[in-house]
DRENDO-1510 file (C-alpha; in Angstrom, 1 decimal, always signed):
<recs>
REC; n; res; u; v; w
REC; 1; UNK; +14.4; +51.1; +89.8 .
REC; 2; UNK; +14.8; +49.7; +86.6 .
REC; 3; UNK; +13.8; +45.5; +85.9 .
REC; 4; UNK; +17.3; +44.3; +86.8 .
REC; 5; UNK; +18.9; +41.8; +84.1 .
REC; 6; UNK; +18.2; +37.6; +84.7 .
REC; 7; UNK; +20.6; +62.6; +61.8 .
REC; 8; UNK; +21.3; +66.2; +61.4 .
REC; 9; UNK; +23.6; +67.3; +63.8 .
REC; 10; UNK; +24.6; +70.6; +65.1 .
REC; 11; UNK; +28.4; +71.2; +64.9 .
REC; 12; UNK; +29.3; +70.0; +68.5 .
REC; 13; UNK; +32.4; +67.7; +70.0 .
REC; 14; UNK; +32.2; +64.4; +70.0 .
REC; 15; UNK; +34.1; +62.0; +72.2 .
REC; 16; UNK; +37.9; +60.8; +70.6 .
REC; 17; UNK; +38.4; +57.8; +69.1 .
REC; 18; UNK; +40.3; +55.5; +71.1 .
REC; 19; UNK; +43.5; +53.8; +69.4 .
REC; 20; UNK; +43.5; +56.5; +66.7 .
REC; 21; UNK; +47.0; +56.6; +65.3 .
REC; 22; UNK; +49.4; +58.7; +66.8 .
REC; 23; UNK; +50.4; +60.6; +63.6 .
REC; 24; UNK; +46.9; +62.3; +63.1 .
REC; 25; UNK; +46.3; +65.3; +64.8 .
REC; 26; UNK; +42.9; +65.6; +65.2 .
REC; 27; UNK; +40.8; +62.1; +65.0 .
REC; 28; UNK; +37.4; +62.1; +63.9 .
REC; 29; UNK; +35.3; +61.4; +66.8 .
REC; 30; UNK; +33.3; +57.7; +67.5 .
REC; 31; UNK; +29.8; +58.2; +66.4 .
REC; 32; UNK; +27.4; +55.7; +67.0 .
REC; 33; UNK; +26.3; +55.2; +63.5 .
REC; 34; UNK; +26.9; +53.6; +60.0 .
REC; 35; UNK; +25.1; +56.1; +57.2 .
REC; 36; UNK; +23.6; +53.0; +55.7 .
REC; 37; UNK; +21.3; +53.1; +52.4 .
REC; 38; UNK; +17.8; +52.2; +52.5 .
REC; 39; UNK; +14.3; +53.3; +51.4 .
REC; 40; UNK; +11.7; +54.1; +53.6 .
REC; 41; UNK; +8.4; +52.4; +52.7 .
REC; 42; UNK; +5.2; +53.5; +52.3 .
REC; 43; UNK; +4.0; +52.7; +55.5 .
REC; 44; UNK; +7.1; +53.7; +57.8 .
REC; 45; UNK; +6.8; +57.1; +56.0 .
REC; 46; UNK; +3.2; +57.2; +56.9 .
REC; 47; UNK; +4.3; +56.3; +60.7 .
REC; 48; UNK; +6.5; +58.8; +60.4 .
REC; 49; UNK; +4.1; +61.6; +59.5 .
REC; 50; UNK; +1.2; +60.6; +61.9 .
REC; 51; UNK; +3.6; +59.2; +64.6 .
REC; 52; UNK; +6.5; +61.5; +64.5 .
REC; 53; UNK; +5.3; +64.5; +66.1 .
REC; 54; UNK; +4.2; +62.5; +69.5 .
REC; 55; UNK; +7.4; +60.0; +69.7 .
REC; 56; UNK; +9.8; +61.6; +67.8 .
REC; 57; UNK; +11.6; +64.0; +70.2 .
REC; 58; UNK; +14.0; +66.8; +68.9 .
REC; 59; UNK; +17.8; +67.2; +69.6 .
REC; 60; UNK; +18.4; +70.3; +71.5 .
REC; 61; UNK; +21.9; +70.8; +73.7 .
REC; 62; UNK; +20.3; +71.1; +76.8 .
REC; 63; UNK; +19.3; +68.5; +79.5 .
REC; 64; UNK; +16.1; +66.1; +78.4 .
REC; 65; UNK; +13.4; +66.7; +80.7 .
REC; 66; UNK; +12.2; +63.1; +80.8 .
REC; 67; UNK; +9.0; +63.2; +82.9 .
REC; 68; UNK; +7.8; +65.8; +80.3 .
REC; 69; UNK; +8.9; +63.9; +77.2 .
REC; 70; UNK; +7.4; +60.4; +78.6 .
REC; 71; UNK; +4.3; +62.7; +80.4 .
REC; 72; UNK; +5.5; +60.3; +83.7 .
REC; 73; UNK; +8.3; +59.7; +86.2 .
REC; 74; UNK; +9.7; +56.3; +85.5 .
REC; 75; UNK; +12.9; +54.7; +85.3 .
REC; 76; UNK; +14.8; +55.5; +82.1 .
REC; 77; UNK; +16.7; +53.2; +79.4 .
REC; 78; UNK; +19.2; +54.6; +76.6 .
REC; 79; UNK; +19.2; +52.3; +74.0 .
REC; 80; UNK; +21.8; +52.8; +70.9 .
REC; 81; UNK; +20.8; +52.2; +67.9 .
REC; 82; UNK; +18.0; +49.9; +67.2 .
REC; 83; UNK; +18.0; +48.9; +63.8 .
REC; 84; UNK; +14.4; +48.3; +62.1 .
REC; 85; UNK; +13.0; +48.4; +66.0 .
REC; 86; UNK; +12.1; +44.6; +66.7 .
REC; 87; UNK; +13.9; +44.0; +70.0 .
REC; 88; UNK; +12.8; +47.5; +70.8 .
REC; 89; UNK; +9.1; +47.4; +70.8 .
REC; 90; UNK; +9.1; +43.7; +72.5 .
REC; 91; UNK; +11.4; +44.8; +75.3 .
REC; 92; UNK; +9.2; +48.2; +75.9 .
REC; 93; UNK; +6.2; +45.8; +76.0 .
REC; 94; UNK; +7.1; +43.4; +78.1 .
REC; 95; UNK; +8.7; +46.1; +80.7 .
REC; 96; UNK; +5.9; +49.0; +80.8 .
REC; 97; UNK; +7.1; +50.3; +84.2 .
REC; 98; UNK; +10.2; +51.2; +82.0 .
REC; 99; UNK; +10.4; +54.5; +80.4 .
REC; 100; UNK; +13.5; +53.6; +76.8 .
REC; 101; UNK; +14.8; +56.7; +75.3 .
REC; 102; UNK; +15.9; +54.8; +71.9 .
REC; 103; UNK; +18.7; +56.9; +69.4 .
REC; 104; UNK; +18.8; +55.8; +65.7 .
REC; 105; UNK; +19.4; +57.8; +62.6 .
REC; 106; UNK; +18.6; +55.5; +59.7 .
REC; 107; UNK; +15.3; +57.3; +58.7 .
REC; 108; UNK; +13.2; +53.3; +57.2 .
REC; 109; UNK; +14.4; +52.3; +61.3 .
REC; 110; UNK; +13.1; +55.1; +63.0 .
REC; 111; UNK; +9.9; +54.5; +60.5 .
REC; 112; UNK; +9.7; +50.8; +61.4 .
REC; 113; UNK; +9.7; +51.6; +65.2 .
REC; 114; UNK; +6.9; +53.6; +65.2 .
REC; 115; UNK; +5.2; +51.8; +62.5 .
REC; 116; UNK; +5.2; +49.0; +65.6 .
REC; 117; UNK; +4.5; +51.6; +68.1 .
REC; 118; UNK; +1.1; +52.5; +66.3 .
REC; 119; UNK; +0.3; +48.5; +65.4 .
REC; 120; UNK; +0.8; +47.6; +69.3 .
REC; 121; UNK; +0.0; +50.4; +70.7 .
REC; 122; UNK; +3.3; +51.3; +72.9 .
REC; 123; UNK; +3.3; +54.3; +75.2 .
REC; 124; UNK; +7.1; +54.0; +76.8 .
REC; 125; UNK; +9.6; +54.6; +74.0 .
REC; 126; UNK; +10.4; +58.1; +72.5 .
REC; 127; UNK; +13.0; +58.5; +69.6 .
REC; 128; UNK; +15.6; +60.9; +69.3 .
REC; 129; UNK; +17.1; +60.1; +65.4 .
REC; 130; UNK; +20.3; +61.5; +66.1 .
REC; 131; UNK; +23.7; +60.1; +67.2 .
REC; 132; UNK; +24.0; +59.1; +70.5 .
REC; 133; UNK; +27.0; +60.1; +71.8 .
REC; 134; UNK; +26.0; +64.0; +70.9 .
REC; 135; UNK; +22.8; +62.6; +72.8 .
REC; 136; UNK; +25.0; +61.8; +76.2 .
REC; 137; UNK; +26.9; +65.2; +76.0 .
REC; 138; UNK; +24.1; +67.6; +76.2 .
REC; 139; UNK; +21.0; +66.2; +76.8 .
REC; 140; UNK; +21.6; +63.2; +79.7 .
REC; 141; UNK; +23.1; +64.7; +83.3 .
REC; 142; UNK; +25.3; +62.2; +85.3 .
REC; 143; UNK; +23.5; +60.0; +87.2 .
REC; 144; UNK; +20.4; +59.8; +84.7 .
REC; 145; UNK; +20.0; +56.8; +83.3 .
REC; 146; UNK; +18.7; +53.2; +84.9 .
REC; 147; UNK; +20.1; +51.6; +81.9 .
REC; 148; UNK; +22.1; +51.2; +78.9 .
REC; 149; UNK; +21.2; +48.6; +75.8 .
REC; 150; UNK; +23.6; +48.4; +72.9 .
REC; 151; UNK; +22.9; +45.4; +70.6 .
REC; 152; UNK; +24.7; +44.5; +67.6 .
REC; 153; UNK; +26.6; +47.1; +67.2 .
REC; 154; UNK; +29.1; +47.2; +64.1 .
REC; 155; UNK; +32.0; +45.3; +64.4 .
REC; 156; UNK; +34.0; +46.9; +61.8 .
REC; 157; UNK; +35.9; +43.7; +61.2 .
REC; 158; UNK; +39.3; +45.0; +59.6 .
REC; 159; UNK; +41.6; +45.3; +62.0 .
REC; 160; UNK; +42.3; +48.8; +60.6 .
REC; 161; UNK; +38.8; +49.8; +61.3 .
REC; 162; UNK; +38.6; +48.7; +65.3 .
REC; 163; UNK; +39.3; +52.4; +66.4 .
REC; 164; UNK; +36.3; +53.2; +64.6 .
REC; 165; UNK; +34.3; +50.2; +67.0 .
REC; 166; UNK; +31.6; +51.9; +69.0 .
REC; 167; UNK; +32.6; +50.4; +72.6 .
REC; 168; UNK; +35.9; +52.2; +73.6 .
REC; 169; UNK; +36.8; +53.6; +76.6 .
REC; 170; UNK; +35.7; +57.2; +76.2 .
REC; 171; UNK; +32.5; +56.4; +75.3 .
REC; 172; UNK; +32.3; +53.8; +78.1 .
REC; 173; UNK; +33.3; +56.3; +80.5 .
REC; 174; UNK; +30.7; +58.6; +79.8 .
REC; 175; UNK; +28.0; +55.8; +79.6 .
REC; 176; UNK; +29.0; +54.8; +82.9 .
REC; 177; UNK; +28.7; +58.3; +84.4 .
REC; 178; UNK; +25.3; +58.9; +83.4 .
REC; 179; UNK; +24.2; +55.9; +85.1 .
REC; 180; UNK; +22.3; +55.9; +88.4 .
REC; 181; UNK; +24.3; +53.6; +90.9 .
REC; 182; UNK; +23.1; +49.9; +91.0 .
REC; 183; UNK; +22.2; +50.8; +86.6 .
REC; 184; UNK; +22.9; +48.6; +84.0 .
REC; 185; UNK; +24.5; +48.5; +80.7 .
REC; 186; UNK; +24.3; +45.4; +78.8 .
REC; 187; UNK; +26.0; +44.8; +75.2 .
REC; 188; UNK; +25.3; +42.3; +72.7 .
REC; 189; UNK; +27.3; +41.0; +69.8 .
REC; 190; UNK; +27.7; +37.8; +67.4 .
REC; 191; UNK; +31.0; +38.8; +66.8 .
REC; 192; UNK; +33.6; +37.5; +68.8 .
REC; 193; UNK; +36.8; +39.3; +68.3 .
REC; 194; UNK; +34.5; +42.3; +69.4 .
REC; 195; UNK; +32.9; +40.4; +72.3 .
REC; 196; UNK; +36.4; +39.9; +73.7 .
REC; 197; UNK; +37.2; +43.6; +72.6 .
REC; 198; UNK; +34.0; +44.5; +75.0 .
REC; 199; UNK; +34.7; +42.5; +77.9 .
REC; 200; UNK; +38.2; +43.9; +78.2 .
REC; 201; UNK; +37.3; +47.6; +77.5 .
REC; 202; UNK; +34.0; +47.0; +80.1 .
REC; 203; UNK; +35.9; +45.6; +82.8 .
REC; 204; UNK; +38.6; +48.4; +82.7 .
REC; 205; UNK; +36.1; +51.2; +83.4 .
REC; 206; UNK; +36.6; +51.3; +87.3 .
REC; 207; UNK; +32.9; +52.5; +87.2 .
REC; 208; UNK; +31.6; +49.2; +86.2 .
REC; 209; UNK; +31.5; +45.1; +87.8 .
REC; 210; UNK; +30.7; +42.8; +85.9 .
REC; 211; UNK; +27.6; +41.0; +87.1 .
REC; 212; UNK; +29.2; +37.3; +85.0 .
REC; 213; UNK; +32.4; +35.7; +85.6 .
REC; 214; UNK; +33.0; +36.7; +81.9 .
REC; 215; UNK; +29.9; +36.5; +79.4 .
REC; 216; UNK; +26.2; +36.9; +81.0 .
REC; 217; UNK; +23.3; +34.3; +80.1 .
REC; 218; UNK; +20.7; +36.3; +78.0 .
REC; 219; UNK; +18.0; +38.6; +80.0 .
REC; 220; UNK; +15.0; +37.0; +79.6 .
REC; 221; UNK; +13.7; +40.4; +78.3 .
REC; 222; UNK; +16.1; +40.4; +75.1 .
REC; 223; UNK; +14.2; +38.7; +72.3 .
REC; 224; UNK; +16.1; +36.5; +70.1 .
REC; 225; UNK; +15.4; +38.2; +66.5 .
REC; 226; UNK; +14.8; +36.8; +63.0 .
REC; 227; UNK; +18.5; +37.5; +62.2 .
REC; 228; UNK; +20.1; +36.1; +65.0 .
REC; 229; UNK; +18.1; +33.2; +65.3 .
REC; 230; UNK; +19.6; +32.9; +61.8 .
REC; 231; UNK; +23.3; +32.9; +63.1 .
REC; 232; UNK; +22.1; +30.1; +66.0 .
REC; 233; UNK; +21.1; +27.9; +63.3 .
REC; 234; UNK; +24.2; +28.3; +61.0 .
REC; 235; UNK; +26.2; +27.7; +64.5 .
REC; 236; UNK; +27.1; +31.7; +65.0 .
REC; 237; UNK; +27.1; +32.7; +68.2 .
REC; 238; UNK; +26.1; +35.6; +70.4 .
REC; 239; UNK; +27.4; +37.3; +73.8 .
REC; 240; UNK; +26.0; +39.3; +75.7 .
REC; 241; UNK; +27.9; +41.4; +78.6 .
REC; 242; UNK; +25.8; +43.4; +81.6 .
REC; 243; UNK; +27.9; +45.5; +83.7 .
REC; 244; UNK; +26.3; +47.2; +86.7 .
REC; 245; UNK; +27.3; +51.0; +87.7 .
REC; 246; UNK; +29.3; +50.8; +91.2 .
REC; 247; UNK; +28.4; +52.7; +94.3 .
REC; 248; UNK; +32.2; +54.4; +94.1 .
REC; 249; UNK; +35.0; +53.5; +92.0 .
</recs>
């Protein structure tokens, strides 16, 4: 069991936006990415070339054999989005037993991640750089995953922007089905209105119990990085949530 806590796309449905407004007909769907610029570097391109083939899995609509992408049985993580890969390659290293299936589209990130795969030599974590939630449709049968890690995801801090927040209940309902009973899903944000947003959408999936009262301490696996420790130091600070998958609703 999993350590317990202490893009091009083809043209498939995506999960509705929650709290779209009731006079559009058809809302865009939640993705689980920004299009953000960015240039990839010399050596993230290089990793990118030379790592690529090995960790770099393609999207395909059919169910992810995981023991032949990882080339072993061993419990599996989703993570969502990863950014430039920092908390990635530390948690994969400090929990080897783990197998993390990590989904990014931001070509310098997905660079960056393997460009740390190479330097430390990490065997665990396969990329798909493709959204996530087209990930959860087709390639991740219920009762898949051993975990769920979502950190920092975009607040989108104008109130007229919440519906298009990442954590709403669709997509929460279809995280929680693809975990295993007793799995995990832990979120992370240094935003509050959006930490409170999370707790309430979280704790209304019936799927999901909150392992915390409320907020959960930090797993001792979850590194602090160089930007958050930023925000401790200017006083900012950070929530994390872990909700564990239910036996039965």
């Amino acid at each position: 069991m999993a350590t317990p806590p202490s893009s091009s796309s083809s043209p498939v449905q995506s999960l509705p936006a929650a709290g779209a407004p009731a006079d559009v007909a058809h809302p865009k769907g939640i993705k689980s990415y920004v299009r953000r610029a960015g240039r990839t570097t010399t050596g993230q391109s290089k990793a990118l070339e030379e790592l690529g083939p090995r960790y770099v899995l393609d999207y395909q609509s059919r169910l992810l054999d995981a023991a032949d992408a990882f080339g072993r049985t061993a419990p599996l993580i989703l993570e969502i989005g990863f950014g430039m890969g920092e908390a990635t390659a530390h948690i994969a290293q400090v929990r080897p037993g783990d197998n993390f299936l990590c989904c990014e589209v931001h070509e310098p990130g997905v660079g960056a991640l393997l460009k740390r795969i190479g330097e430390h030599g990490i065997d665990n974590i396969r990329i798909l750089q493709h959204d996530a939630v087209e990930v959860l449709e087709h390639m991740l049968a219920p009762g898949m995953l051993d975990g769920v890690h979502l950190f920092f995801p975009d607040p989108w801090h104008k109130t007229r922007h919440h519906k298009r927040r990442l954590i709403q209940p669709p997509l929460v309902a279809k995280l929680a089905s693809r975990l295993k009973p007793g799995g995990y899903l832990h979120c992370a944000t240094d935003w509050q209105p959006y930490a409170e947003q999370m707790l309430q959408v979280l704790s209304a999936e019936p799927l999901l119990a909150n392992t915390a009262e409320a907020y959960a301490p930090k797993p001792d696996y979850r590194p602090l990085t160089k930007f958050e420790n930023r925000g401790l130091r200017l006083g900012h600070g950070v929530w994390d949530l872990v909700f564990r998958r239910r036996s039965s609703p």
